[in-house]
Structures are given as structure tokens and as C-alpha cells.
C-alpha positions in Angstrom: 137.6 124.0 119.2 138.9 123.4 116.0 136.0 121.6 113.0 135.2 121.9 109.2 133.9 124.5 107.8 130.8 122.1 106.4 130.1 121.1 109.9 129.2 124.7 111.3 125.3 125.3 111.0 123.8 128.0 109.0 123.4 131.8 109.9 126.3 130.9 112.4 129.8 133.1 112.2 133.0 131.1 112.1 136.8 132.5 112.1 139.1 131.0 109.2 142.2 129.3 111.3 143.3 127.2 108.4 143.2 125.3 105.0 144.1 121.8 104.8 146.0 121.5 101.6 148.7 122.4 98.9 149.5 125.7 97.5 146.2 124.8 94.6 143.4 125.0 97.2 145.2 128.1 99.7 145.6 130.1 96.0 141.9 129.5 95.0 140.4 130.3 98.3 142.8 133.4 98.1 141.3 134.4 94.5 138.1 134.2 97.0 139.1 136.4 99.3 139.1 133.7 102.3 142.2 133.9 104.2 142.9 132.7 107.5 141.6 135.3 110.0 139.1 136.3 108.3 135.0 135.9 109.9 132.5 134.2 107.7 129.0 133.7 107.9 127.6 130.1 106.5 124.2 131.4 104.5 122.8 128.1 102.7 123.6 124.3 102.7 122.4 122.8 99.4 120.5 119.6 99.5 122.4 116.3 99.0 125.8 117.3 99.5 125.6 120.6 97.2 127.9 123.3 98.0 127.9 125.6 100.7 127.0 129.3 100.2 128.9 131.3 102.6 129.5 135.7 103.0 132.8 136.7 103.6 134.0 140.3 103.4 130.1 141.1 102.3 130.0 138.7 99.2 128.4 135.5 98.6 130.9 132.7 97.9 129.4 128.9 96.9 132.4 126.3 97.7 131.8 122.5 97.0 131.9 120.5 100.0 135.1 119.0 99.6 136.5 122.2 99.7 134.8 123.5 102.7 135.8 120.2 104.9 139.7 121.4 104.5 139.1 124.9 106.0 139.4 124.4 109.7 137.4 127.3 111.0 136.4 128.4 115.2 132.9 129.1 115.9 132.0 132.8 117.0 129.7 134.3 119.1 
């Protein structure tokens, strides 16, 4: 099942399926290293609709939540 990346609870693992956007938002999260395939692991939600720190290709990456709610990621085990 298909959700947002901001809905997936911490120390869970997700696979990157998709981004939700123009050619601005894929570049930036490419700069990032987050491409679709890829397995990350959500680390930290900030309070109050702060970003969300997440690892990915073992680095620490914060993305603002609007952001993360365009990356359509699949839970893993």
C-alpha cells in the first residue's frame, strides 16, 4: 500500500516508489540522494509540524513536511 512519506512512523524502513511533483522537487531530492527505489529509514519527527529527519544511503537528511507528503513511499519489513 501506497502513503506519504510523513505518515510512516519512526525507526520504520520505507521504499521510495515516487515523488509527486515537477522537475523542482524530483531535482532537489536527487541533490539528496533520494531516488525512487531507494530504502529509507524515518529517524525523528519534529514537534509541531517540523521536518522529518530521515537516513538514506547512511546519511541523515531533514525534509520539511510538505516535502515529505509528495514522496509516495511502501512500508518494509
Amino acid at each position: 500500500m501506497l502513503i506519504p512519506l510523513d505518515r510512516v512512523a519512526v525507526n520504520k524502513k520505507a521504499k521510495v516508489m515516487g515523488v509527486q511533483g515537477g522537475w523542482g522537487i524530483r531535482n532537489r531530492l536527487s541533490q539528496l540522494g533520494i531516488h525512487p527505489g531507494d530504502v529509507i529509514t524515518i529517524v525523528r519527527h519534529a514537534a509541531l509540524g517540523g521536518p522529518i529527519l530521515i537516513e538514506v544511503h547512511g546519511f541523515q537528511v531533514a525534509l520539511g513536511r510538505r516535502i515529505a507528503s509528495r514522496i509516495t513511499v511502501e512500508e518494509v519489513e
